[in-house]
N, C-alpha and C positions, 0 to 999 in steps of 0.2 A: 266670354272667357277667351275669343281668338284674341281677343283684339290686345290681350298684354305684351306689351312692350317686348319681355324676353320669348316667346313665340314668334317674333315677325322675321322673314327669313330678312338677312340684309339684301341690302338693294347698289349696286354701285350708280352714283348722281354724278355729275359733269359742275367741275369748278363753275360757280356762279359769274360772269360776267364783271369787269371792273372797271373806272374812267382810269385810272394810273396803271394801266398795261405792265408800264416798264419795273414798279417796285418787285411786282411777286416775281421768288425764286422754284416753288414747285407750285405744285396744285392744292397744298395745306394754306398758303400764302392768299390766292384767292379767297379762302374762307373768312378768313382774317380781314384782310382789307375790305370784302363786302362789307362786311358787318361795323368798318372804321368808318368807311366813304357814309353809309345808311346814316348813321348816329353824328354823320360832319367833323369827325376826328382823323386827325392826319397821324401818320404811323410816327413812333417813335425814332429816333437818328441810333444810328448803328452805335452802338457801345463798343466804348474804350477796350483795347488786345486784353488787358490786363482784367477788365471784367467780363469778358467773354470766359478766358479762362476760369476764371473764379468761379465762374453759374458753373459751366459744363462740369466741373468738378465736383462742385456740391450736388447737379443733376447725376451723373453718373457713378459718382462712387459716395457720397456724402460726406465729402470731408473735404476742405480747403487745400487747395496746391501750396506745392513747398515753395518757398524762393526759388531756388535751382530752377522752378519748371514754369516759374512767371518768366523770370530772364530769360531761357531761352526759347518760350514760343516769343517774347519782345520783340527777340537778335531778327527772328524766320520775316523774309520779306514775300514767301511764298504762297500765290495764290490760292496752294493747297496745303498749305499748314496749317488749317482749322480744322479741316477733313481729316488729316494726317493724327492730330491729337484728337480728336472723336476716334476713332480709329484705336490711337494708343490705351485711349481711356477703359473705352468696350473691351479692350484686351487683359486689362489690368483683375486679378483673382478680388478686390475690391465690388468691381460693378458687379459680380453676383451675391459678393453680401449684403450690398446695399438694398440690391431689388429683390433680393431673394427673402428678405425680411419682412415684405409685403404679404407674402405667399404663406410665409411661415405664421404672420398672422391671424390670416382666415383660416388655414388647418388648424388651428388651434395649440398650436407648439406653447408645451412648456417642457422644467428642467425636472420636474417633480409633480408628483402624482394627484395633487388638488385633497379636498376633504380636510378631516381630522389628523391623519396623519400627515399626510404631503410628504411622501417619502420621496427620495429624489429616484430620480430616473438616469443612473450611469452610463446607458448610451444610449441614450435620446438624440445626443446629435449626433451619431451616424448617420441617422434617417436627416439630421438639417443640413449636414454636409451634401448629400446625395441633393439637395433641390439646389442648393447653392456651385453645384458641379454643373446640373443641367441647366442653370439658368448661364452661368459663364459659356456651357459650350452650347447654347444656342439651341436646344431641344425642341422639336415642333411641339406646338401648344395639343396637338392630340395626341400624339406619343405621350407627354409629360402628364396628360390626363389619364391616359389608358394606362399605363404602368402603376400609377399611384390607384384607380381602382382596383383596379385586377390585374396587377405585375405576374401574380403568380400562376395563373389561370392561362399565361401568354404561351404559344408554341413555342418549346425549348426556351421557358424561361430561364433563366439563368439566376448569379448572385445580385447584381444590381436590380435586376428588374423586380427580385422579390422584398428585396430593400425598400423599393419604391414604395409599395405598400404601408409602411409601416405607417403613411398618411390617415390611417383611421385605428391607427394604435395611439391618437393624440388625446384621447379620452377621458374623463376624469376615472379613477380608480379609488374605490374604496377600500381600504383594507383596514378598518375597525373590526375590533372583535365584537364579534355578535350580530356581524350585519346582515342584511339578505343579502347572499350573493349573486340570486336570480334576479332577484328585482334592480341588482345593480350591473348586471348584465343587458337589460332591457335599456336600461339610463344610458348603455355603452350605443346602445344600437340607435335610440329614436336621437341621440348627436349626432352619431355616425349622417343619420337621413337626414337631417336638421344639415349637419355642414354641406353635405353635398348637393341640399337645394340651394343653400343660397350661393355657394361657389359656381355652380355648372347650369342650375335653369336659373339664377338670375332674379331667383323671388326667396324671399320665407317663408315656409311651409309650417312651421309650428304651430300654430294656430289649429291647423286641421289636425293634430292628436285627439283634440277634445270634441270638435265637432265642426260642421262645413257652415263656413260663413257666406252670406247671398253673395259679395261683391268678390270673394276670393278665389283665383284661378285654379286649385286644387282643393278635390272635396276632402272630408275625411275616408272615404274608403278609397280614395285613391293613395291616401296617404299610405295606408295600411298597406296597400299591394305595393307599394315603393317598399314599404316596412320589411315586405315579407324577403324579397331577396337578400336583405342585410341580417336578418335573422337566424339565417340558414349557415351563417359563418361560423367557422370554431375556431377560436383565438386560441393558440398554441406559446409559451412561452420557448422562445428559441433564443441561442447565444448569439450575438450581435457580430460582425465578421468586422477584424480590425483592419486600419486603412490600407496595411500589406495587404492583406487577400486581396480589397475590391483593387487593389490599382493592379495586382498577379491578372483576376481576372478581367480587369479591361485589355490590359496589355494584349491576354490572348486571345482576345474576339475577333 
């Protein structure tokens, strides 16, 4: 069981060695080129102003540049006017919808409540606004973990941080008449453990609900003891703080 992949602490390795010294521009570049020179493949010829832009556009915000912003990276004869537009691009409220949509994936984000009914969810995107904030303003990857499990539990948490949570309010919800609502309770919790193994350890844990398989890194009673923490939760329906409050209270932080 050490030996899985998501257990192994990382290791920093030193760029591998190259015969074309002069192509790489960082140490991502040696990786690359090993791996071209190995295989006898010569690197690609730098691509055209005009499709530089295009990628980075489609990479950073997913959507094609305007004319306006083909022409004028065209005009820039400046060394750093590729840097300059990365720069601009990352800065754009775009590049967190684009990438924040990844995130909003694996949480499980929907607009409406799954089942029989599928009633919608009125402010569901509070909570997608608020990842799509931190992904624009750069949020370290452990803060942005630690507030979405436990925002509220934080020292002087405040209104965003308990925002953050609503990460395991993405749940399916039953509300047919006549349902169990304990047993749809339980369905809330083993997602809830279910998303956050494959988000944070890097493996899928469902399996272990029903029983411990020989080759799989977590047994089922380990499962259970993960279980038990999220069980202990009590889901509170609260009114959702509209986007004047959260920007009142960032202002005054």
């Amino acid at each position: 069981r050490p030996t899985h992949w998501s257990f192994q602490q990382p290791k920093r390795i030193s760029p591998p060695p190259v015969r074309d010294s002069a192509w790489p521009n960082n140490p991502i570049d040696h990786f690359v080129l090993a791996k071209l020179e190995q295989e006898g493949v010569a690197p690609a010829p730098r691509a055209a102003k005009a499709t530089l832009i295009r990628r980075l556009s489609f990479d950073l915000r997913g959507f094609p540049p305007s004319a306006a912003e083909v022409r004028d990276f065209l005009r820039k004869d400046s060394p750093e006017a590729y840097a300059h537009l990365v720069d601009r691009l990352l800065a754009s409220d775009a590049f967190g919808e684009h990438w924040g949509r990844y995130w909003l994936d694996k949480a499980r984000y929907a607009d409406s409540d799954g089942y029989e009914k599928d009633n919608v969810r009125p402010t569901a995107w509070v909570w997608r606004d608020w990842v799509i904030n931190a992904v624009n303003h750069d949020v370290p990857y452990d803060q942005f973990s630690i507030q979405q499990l436990a925002g509220d539990m934080l020292p002087g948490a405040g209104l965003t941080e308990k925002l953050a949570t609503g990460f395991h309010r993405n749940t399916l919800r039953n509300t047919e008449g006549g349902t169990d609502q304990e047993e749809f309770r339980l369905k809330a919790v083993v997602d809830r453990l279910n998303t956050a193994g494959s988000i944070w350890l890097g493996l899928t844990i469902g399996c272990a609900e029903c029983h411990t398989h020989k080759y799989d890194p977590i047994t089922q009673r380990e499962f259970y003891e993960m279980m038990a923490f999220f069980n202990t939760s009590d889901d509170r329906t609260m009114k959702a703080p509209c986007p004047d409050e959260i920007n009142r209270y960032n202002l005054a932080k």
